[in-house]
C-alpha positions in Angstrom: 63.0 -178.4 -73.1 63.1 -174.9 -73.9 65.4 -173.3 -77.2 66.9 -169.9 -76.4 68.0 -167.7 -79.3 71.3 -166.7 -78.9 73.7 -164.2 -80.6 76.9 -166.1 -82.2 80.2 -165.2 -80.5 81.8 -164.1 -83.2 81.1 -164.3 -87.0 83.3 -165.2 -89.9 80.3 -163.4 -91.8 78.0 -160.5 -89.2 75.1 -159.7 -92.3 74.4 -163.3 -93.1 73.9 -164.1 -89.3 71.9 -161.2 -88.5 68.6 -163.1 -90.1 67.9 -165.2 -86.9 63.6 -164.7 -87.7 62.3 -165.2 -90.7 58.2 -165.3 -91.7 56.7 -168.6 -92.4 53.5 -169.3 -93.8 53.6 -172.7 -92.4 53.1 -173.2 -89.0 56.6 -173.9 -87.0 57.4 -176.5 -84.4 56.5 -176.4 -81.2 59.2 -174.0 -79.7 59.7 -171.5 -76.3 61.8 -169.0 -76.0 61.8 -167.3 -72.8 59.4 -168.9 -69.8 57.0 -165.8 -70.2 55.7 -168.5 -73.1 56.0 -171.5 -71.8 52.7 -172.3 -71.6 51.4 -172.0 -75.3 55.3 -172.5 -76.6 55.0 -170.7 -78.9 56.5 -167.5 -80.4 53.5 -165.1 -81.1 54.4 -162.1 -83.5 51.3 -161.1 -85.1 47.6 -162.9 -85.0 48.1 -164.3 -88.3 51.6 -165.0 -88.5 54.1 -167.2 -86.9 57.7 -166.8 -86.9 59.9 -169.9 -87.5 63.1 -169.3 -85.4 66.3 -169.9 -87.5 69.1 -169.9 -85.0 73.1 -169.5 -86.7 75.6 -171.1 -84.6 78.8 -169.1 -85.2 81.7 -169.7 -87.4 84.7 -170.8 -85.5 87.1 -168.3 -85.6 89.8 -170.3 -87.2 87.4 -171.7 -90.0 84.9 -169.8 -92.1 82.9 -173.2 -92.3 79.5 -173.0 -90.7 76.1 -174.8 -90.0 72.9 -174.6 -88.2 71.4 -176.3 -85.5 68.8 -175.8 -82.3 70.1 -175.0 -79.3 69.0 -176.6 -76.7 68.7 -174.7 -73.2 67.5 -177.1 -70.4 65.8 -175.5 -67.2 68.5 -176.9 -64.0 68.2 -177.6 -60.8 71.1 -177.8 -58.1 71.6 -179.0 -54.7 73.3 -176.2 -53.3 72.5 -176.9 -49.1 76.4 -177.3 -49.0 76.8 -173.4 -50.1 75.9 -172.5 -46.4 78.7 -175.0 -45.1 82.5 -174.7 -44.1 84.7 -174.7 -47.1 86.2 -178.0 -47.8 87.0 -179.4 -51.4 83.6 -180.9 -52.2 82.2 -177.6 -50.8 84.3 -175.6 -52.6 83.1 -177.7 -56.2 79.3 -176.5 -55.0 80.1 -173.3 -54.3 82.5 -172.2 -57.8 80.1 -173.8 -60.0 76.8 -172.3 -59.0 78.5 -168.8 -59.0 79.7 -169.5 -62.3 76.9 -171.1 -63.9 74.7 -168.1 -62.1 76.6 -165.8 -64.3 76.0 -167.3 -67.8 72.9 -169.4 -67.0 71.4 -167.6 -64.4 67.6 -167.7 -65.8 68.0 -171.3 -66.4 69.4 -172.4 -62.9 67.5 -172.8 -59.7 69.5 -173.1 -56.5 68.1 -175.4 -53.9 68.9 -174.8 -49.7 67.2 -176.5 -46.8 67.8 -173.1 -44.6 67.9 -169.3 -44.8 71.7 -168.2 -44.3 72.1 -168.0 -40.2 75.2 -166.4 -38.7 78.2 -168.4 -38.6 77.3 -170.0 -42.0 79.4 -169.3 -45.0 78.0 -166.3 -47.0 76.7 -167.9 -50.1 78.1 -166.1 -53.2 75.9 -163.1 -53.9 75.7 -163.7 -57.8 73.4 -166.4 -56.5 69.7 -166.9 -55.8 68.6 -169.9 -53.3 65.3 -171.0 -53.4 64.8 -172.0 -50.0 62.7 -175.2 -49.2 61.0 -175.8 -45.5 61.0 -179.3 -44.7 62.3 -181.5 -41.6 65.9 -182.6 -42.8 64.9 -186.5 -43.7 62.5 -185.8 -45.7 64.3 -182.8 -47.6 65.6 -184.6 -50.3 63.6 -187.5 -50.6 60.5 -185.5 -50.4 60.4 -181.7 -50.7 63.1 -181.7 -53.2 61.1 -184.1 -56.0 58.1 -181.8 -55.4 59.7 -178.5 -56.3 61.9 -180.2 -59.1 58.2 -180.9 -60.5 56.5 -177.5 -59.8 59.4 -175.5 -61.1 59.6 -177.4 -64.7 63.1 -178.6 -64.1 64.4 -180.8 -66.7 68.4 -181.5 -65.6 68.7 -182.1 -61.7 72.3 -182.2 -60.7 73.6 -183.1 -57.1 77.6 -182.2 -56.6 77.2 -184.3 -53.2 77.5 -187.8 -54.5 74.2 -188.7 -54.0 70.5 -188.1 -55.0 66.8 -188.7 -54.2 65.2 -191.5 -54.3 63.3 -190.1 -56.8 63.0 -187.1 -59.3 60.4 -185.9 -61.9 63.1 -184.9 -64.3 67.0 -186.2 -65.8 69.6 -186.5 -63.0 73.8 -185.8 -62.6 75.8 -186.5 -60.1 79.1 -185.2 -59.6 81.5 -188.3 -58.0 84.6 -186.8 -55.7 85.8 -189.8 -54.8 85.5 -193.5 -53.7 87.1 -193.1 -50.0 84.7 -195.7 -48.4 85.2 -198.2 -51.3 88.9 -197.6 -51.5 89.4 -198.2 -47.6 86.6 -199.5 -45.9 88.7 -199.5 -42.7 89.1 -195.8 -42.6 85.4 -195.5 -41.2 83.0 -196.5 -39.0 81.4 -199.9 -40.4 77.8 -198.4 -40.1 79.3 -194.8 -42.2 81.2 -196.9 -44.4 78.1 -199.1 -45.7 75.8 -196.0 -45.9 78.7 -194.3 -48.1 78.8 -197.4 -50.4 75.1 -197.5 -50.7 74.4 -194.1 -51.4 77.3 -193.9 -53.9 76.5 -196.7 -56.0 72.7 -196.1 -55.8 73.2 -192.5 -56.9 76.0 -193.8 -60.0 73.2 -196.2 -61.3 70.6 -194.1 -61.1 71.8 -191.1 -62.8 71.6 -190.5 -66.7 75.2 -188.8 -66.2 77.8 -189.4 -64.0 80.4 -186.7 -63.6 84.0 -187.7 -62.2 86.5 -185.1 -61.2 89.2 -186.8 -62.4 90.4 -190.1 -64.7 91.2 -192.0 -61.2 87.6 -191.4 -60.3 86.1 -192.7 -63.3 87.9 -195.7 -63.2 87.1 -196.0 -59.7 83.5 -196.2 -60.5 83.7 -198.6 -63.4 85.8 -200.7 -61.4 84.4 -200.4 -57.8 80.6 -199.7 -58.7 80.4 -201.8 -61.9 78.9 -198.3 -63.2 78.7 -198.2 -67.0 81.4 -196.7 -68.6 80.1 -194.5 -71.1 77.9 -192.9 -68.9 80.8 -191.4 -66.5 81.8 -188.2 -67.9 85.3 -186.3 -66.5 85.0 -182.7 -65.3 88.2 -181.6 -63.6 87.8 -178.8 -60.4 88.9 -176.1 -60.9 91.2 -173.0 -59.0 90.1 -169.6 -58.3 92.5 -167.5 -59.8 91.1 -164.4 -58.1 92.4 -165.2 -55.0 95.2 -167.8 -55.5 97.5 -166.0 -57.3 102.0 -165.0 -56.3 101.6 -162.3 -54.4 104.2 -160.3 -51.9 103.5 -161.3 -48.1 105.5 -161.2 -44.8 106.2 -164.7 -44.7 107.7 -164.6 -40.8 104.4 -162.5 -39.9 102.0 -164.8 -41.0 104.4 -167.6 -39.1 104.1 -165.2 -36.3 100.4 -164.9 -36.5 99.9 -168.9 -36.4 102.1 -169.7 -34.0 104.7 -171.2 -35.9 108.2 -171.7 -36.7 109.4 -169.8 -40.1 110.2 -171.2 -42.8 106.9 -173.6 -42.0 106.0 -177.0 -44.1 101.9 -176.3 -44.7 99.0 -178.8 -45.0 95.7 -178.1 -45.7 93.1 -180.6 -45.5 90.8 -182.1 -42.7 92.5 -184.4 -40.7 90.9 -187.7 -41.8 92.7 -191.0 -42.0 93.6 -190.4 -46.0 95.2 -187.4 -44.8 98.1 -189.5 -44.0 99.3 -186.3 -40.9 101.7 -188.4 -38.9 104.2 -189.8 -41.8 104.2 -186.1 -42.7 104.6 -184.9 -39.0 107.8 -187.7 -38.4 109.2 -186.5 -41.8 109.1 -182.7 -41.1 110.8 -183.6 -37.5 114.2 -184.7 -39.0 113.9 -181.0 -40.8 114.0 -178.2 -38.6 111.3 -176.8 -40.2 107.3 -175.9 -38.6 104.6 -177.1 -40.1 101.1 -176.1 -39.8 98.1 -178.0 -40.4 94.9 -176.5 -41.6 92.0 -178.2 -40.6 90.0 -179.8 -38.2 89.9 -183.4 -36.8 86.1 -183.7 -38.0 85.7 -187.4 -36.4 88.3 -186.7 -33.3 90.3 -189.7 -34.1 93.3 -188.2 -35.7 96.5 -189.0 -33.8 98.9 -186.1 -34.6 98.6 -183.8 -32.2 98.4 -186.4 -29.1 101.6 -187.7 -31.2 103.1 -184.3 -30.9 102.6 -183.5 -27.6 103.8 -186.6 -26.0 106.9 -186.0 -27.7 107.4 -182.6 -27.0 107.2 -180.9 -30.8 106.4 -177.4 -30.3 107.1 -176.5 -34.0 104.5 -178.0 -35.1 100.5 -176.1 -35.0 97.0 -177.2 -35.3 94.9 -174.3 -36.8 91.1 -175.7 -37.5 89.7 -174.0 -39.8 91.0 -170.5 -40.8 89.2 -167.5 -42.5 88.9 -168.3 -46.6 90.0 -165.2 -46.8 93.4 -166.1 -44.8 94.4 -169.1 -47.1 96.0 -167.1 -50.0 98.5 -165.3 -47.6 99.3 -169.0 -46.5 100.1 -170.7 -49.1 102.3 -167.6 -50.4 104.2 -167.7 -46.8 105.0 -171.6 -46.6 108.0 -172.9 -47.9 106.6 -176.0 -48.6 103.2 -177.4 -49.1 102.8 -180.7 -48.9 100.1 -183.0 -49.6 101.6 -186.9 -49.0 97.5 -188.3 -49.1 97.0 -191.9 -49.3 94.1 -191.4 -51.8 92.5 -188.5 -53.1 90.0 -188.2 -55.5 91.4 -184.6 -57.3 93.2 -182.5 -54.7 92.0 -178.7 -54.8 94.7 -177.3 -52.1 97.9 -178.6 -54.0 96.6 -176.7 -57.1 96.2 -173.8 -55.3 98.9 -173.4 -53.6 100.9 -174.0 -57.0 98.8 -170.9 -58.2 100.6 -169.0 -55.5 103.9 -169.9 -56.6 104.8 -172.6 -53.9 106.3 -175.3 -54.3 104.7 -178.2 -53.5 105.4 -182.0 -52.0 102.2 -184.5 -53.0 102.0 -188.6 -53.5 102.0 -191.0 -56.2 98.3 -191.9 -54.5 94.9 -191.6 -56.5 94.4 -189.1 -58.8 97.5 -186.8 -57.3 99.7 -187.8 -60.5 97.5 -187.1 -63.1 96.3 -183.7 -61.1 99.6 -182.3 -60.4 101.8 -183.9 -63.3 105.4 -182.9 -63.1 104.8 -179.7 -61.5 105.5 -181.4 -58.2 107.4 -183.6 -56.2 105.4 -187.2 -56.0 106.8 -189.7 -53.3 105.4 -192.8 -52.0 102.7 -191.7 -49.4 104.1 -194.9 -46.9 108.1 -193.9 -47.3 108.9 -191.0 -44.3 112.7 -190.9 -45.9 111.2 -190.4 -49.4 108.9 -187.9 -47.8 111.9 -185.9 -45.5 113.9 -186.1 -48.7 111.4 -184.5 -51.2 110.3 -181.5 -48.8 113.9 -181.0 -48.4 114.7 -180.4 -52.5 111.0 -178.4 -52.9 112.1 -176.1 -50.3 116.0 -175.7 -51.7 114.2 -175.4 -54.9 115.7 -172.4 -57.3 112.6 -172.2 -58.9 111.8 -175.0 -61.3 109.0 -176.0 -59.2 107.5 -172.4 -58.9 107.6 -172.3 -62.5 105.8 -175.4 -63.3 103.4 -175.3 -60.5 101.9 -171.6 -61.8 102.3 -173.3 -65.8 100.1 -176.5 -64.1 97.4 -174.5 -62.2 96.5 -172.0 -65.0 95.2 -175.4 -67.0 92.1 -175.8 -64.7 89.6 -172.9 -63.8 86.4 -172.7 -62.6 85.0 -171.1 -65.2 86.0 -174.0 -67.6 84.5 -176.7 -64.9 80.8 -175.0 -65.3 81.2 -174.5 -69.1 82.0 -178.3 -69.2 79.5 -179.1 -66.7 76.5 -177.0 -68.8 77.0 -179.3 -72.0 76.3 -182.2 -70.0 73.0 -181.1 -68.9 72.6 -180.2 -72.5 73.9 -183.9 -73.7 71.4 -185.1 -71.0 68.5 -182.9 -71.7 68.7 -183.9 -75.6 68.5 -187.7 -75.2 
């Protein structure tokens, strides 16, 4: 554990707070402040002096009150192998926070990959260093992993993946998206589904912090895993505002460029069973609108598009995967978005496309109601009616659901998800 001296944000009272070192004759704790002394830990200033670090937290701005206290600044390491990986929600979770924890903790994080970048990965964010590890891919995680952990001093480990090695030299989080295999066995293979459950509730119990990115997901774990309740901490995803924001596009160009039918219903989201694609396909058929899906059938089981063709829908398009780059211009062009999951254990795309100012169509299912709150339509994922019905009033919509789907998304940012993250490792780090 290492204790940074930082300058307070801002001060009810700048001249008392400037006296962060003082002289001591006495000789202070055992501290480091920067890793060039992290060997002797301590602060030398003069051969027969010592300096006893005093460290001012800052006043609030609304209250003049203050106090003092250590702050503790824990050396992290991260699992970052899925920063090289197509963008998908979980990948997207990896990729915001270690550019925004790089940012304001970039000294104290280390970024672990099992490859250099190739071509046709994902450029990693450049605000980010990887420390690359060679190892043969089984015994990454379990083996080359827990040694570098120990040689680099790390004290917080923290795997965004849902699981974890089978053993670490230091305090462990994991962040927990969702509970899909425990949820609905059915929806995968028997062998996948029981390697799911294992690794999920091995990692859950084995951690000293469990983050959930949502409420659903926390009581998922209590109830499902048996996993302590005090130990499950929420930390919502967040949006990048950046890129998903209203903008002014050609709405029948981008139909144009895609293939489909303007005005177009959008979905975006890999085409798993959850995904819940041909209840929204039937519903979007009694419509006369397109619809466009945006991702791909990872297994190869999805039904929708064999569905489609043997019934002759040519308003209807399959894109895979798109450019990241192309999504924004997407979601501003739909009419609708709609989202009808069967579970979910956040739900990134709905949020964004609410930052664009479209309106979107979404589920009573999982964590969708507490996610998306009034801001859009929520219809039982099983009705098709209910379903026609409710992408029928979003897209008649005079602007209601514009309104409160920008008002919803500015609540969750990345920015906030890594600030939130950071104190856990702290609240870890200090027990």
């Amino acid at each position: 554990m290492r204790l940074r001296i930082r300058p307070p944000r801002t001060c009810s009272s700048p001249p008392e707070a400037a006296g962060w070192l003082r002289p001591a004759i006495r000789r202070p704790s055992r501290v480091s402040c920067s890793r060039p002394f992290v060997r002797d830990r301590t602060l030398r200033c003069h051969r027969k002096w010592r300096w006893r670090v005093s460290i001012a937290v800052c006043w609030r701005a609304t209250s003049p009150a203050s106090s003092t206290r250590l702050l503790a600044v824990p050396r992290v390491g991260i699992d970052g192998r899925d920063l090289l990986r197509k963008r998908t929600g979980v990948v997207n979770n990896t990729l915001h926070l270690a550019r925004e924890l790089s940012l304001t903790h970039g000294s104290d994080l280390t970024v672990y990959v099992d490859r250099l970048p190739a071509a046709g990965d994902e450029a990693p964010p450049h605000q980010v260093e990887l420390r690359y590890l060679t190892a043969p891919p089984v015994l990454w995680k379990h083996l080359a992993l827990p040694l570098a952990l120990a040689r680099d001093r790390i004290e917080v480990f923290h795997s965004p993946t849902s699981t974890l090695p089978l053993s670490a030299p230091c305090r462990q989080v994991v962040t927990m998206h969702d509970l899909f295999a425990a949820i609905e066995p059915r929806w995968f293979a028997p062998r996948i589904g029981w390697q799911l459950r294992l690794t999920q509730r091995r990692a859950a119990h084995a951690a000293n912090r469990v983050i959930a990115v949502s409420e659903r997901t926390r009581q998922d774990l209590v109830a499902r895993y048996r996993v302590p309740p005090e130990r499950v901490v929420v930390v919502n995803n967040g949006v990048d505002h950046a890129r998903f924001r209203p903008a002014e596009v050609d709405p029948e160009a981008v139909a144009r460029k895609y293939g489909v039918p303007h005005p177009f219903v959008l979905c975006v989201g890999s085409l798993m069973p959850w995904r819940n694609a041909p209840r929204l396909l039937r519903a979007t058929a009694r419509l006369g609108y397109g619809l466009l899906f945006v991702g791909r059938d990872i297994w190869g089981t999805d039904p929708t598009a064999r569905l489609a063709g043997e019934r002759g829908w040519d308003w209807v398009r399959f894109a895979g995967y798109v450019p990241d780059a192309d999504l924004p211009a997407l979601y501003a062009a739909a009419r609708v978005f709609a989202y009808p999951s069967l579970y979910e254990g956040f739900g990134i795309p709905p949020l964004e496309a609410m930052a664009c100012g479209t309106p979107v169509v979404a589920s009573t299912a999982g964590a969708l109601p507490e996610v998306l709150g009034d801001a859009a339509l929520l219809v039982d994922p099983y009705k098709e009616d209910a379903l026609a019905q409710a992408i029928r009033a979003a897209a008649e919509d005079q602007g209601t659901l514009r309104r409160r789907g920008l008002e919803r998304a500015a609540r969750f940012s990345w920015r906030r998800t890594a600030d939130e993250t950071w104190r856990v490792y702290e609240d870890v780090s200090a027990r």
